[in-house]
C-alpha positions as CSV (number, residue, x, y, z in Angstrom):
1,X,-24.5,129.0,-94.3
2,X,-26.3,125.9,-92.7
3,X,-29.2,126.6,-90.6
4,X,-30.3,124.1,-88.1
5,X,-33.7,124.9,-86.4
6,X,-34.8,122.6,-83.3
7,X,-37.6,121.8,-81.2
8,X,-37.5,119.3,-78.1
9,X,-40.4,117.6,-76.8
10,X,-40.2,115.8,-73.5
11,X,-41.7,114.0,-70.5
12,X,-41.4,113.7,-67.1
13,X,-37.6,111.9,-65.7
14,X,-39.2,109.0,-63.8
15,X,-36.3,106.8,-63.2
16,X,-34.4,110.2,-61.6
17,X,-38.0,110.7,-59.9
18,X,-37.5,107.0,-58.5
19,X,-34.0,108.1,-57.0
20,X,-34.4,111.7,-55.8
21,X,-37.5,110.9,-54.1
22,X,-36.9,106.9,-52.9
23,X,-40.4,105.8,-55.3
24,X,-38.7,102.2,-56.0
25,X,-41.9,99.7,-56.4
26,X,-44.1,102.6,-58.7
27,X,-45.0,102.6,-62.1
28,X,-44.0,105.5,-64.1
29,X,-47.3,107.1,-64.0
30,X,-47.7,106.9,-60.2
31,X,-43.9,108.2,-60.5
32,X,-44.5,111.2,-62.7
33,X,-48.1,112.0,-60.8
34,X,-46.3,112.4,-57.3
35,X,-43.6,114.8,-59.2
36,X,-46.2,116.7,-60.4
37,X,-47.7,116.8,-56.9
38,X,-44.5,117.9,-55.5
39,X,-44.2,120.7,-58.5
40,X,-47.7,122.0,-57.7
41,X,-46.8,122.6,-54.0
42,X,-44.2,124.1,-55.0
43,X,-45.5,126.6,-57.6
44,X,-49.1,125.9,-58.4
45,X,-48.1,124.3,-61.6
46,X,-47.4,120.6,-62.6
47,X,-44.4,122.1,-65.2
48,X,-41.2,119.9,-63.5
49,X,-38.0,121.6,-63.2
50,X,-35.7,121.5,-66.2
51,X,-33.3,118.9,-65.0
52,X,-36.5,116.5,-64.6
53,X,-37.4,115.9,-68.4
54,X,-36.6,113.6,-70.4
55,X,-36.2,114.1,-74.1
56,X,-37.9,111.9,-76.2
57,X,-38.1,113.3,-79.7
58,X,-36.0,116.3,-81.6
59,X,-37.2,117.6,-84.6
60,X,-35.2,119.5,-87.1
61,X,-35.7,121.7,-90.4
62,X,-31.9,122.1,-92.1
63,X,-31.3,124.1,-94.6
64,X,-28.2,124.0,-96.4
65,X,-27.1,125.9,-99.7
66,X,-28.5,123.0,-101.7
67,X,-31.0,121.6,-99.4
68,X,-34.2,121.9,-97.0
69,X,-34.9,118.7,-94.8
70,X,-37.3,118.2,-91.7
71,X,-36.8,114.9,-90.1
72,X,-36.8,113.8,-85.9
73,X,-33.7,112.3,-85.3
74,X,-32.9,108.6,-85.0
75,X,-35.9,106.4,-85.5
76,X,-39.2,105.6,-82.9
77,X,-36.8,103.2,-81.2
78,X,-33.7,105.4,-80.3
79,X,-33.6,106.0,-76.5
80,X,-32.8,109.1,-75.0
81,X,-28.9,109.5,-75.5
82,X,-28.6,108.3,-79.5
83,X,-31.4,111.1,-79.6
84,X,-29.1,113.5,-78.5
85,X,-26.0,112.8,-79.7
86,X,-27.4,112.8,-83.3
87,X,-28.3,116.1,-82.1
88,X,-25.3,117.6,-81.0
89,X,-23.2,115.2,-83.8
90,X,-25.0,117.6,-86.6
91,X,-23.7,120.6,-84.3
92,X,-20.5,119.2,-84.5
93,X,-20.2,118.2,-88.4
94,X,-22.1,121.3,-89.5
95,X,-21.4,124.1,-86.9
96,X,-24.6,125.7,-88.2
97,X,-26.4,128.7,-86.9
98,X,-29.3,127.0,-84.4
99,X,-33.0,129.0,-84.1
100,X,-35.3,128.1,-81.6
101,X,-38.3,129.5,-80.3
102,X,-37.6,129.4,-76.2
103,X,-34.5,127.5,-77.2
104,X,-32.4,129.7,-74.1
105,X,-35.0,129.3,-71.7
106,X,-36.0,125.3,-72.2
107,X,-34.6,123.4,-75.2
108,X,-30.9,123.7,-74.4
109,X,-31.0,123.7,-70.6
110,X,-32.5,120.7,-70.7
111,X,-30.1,119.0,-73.9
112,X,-27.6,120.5,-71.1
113,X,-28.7,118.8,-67.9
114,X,-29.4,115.8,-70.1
115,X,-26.0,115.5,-72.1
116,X,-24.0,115.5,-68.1
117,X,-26.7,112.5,-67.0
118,X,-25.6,110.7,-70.8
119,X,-21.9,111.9,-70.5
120,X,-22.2,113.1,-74.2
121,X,-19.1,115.2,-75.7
122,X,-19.8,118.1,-77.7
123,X,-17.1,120.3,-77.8
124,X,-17.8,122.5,-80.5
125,X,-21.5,123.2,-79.0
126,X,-19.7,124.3,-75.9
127,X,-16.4,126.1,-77.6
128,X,-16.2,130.2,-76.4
129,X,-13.1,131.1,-77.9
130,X,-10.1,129.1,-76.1
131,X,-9.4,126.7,-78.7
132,X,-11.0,128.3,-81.8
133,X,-11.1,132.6,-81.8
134,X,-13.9,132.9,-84.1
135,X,-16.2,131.7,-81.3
136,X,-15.1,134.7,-78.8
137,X,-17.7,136.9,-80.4
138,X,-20.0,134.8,-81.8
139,X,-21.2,131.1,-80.2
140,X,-23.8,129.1,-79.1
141,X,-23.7,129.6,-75.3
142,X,-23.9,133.7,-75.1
143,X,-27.5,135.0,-74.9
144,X,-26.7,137.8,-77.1
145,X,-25.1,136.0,-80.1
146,X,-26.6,134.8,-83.5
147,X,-24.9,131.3,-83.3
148,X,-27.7,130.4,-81.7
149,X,-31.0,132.5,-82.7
150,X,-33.8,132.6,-79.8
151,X,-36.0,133.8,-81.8
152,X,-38.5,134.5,-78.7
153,X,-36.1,136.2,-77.2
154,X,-34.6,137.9,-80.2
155,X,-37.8,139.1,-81.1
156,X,-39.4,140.1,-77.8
157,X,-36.0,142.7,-77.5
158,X,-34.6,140.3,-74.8
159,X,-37.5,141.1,-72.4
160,X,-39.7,138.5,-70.6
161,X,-42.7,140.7,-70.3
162,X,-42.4,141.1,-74.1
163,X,-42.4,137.1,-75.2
164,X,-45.3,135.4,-77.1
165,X,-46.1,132.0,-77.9
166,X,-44.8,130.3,-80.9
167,X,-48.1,129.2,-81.9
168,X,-49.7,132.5,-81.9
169,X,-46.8,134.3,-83.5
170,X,-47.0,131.6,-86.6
171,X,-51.5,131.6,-86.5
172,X,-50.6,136.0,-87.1
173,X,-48.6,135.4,-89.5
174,X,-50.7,133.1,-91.5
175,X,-48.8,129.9,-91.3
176,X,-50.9,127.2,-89.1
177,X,-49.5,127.1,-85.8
178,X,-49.8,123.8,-83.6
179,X,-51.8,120.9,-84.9
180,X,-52.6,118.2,-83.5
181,X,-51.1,117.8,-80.2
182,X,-49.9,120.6,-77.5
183,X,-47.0,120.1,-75.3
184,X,-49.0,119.5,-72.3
185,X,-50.7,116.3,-73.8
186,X,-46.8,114.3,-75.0
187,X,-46.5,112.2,-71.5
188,X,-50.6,110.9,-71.9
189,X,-49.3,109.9,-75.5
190,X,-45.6,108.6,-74.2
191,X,-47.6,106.3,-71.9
192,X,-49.9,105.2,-74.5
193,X,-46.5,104.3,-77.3
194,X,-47.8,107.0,-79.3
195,X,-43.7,107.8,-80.3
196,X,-44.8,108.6,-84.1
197,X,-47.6,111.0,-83.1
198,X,-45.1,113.1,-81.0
199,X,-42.5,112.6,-83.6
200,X,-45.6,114.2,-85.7
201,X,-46.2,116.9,-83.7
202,X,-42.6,118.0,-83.1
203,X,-42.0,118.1,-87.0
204,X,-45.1,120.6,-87.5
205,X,-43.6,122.7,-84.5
206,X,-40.5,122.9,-86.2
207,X,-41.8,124.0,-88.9
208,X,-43.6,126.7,-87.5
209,X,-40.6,127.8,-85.8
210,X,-38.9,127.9,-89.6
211,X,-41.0,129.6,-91.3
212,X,-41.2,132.7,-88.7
213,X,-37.9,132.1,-88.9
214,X,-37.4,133.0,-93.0
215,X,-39.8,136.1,-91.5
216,X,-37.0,137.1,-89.3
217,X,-34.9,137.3,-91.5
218,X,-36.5,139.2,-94.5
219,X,-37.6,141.8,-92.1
220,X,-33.8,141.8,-91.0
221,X,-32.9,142.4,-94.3
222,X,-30.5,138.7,-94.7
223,X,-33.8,138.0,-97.1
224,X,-34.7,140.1,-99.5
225,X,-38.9,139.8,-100.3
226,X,-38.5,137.8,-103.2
227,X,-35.7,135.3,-101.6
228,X,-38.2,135.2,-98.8
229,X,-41.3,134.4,-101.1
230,X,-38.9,131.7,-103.1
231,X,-37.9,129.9,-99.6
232,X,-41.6,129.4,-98.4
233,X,-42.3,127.8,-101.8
234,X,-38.9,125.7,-101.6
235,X,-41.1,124.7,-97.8
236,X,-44.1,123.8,-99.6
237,X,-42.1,121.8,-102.3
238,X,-40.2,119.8,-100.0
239,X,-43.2,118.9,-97.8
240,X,-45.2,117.6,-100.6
241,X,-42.7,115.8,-102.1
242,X,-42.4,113.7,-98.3
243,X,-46.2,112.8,-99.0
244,X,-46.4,112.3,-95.1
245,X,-50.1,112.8,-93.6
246,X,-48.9,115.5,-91.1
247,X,-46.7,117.1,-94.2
248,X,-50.4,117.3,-95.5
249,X,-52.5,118.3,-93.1
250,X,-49.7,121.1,-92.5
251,X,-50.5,122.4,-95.8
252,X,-53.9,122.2,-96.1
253,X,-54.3,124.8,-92.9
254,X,-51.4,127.4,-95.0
255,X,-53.2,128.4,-97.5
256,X,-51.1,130.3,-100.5
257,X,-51.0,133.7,-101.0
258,X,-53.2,135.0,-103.8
């Protein structure tokens, strides 16, 4: 089975900002600030409505029968829609089972609202059953299937009041949690070309996300303990073979078992 785990980081949709609310003559930062005025009014909070992000880096950890990669996809220069049609092009070429931590609630709404704006195709990502019967009971779009694992959701027993944060989950469990960067502080390094830094920071949260992840699924019983114990050393390989700073400073703060 390929596994595909994912994790989005975005910033604020200024040029839809510049049409919905007439702000033609602004710079993106003026643009963004008066969307996040407009969000506090509304809610007290400067977080903007899904269909007002814009994706600017997607990190991945696959893990096929013969391999474990973590890469962003397309390289610092890709705009939005290569982004994410390389995204939904590895859907389509490996029809994995996606994990995400939030994934329902953030992640895919916006690769959603964001795939319309780009006109991207991605049939098998949206298939339910009419064309191919082994996605009736089981496919990407139905909140209760494994095609795509939530894994806040999944492991919160589908109940908001339950969920945690992905970075506490991973600190409890001993792996390090976020590094480096939080999701409030991408647009301040967007506007200051930081791409590689947020690249950076997706990759460590993607790994955090795998990792509870391989949990999951020993305590599910798909992993037995010593499958689990062989695929967070096949993790720790594969990062120190990349010999990338952030690969390093990830596994200087997991420490190994004795």
């Amino acid at each position: 089975m390929n596994v595909f785990v994912f994790d989005i980081e975005t910033v604020p949709d200024v040029e839809g900002g510049r049409r919905l609310y007439g702000l033609e003559g602004l710079s993106d930062k003026e643009v963004a600030n008066v969307m996040f005025h407009k969000r506090r009014q509304e809610t007290g909070s400067e977080f903007l409505r899904l269909h007002l992000h814009k994706v600017v880096a997607i990190s991945v950890v696959l893990r096929s029968r013969d391999r474990l990669a973590v890469w962003s996809l397309g390289d610092e220069s890709a705009d939005e829609k290569e982004i994410i049609e390389r995204f939904f092009h590895g859907i389509e070429k490996y029809v994995p089972t996606i994990v995400s931590w939030n994934g329902k609630g953030f992640d895919l709404p916006v690769l959603h609202y964001r795939s319309l704006l780009h006109g991207i195709p991605a049939p098998r990502y949206w298939e339910t059953g009419d064309n191919d019967q082994s996605f009736r009971w089981n496919n990407y779009l139905s909140r209760y299937h494994r095609r795509h694992t939530d894994l806040m959701d999944v492991i919160a027993g589908y109940e908001m009041r339950a969920v945690a944060p992905l970075d506490e989950v991973a600190t409890l469990l001993g792996f390090p949690g976020k590094m480096g960067m939080s999701g409030a502080a991408v647009w301040d390094s967007y506007l200051a070309g930081d791409i590689a830094g947020i690249r950076n920071y997706c990759e460590t949260d993607v790994l955090n996300t795998y990792l509870v992840y391989l949990r999951f699924e020993m305590v599910n019983g798909n992993l037995t303990p010593g499958e689990y114990r062989d695929e967070l050393q096949r993790v720790r390989e594969t990062l120190k073979t990349e010999n990338k700073p952030h690969f390093e400073q990830f596994l200087a703060h997991w420490p190994e078992s004795p």
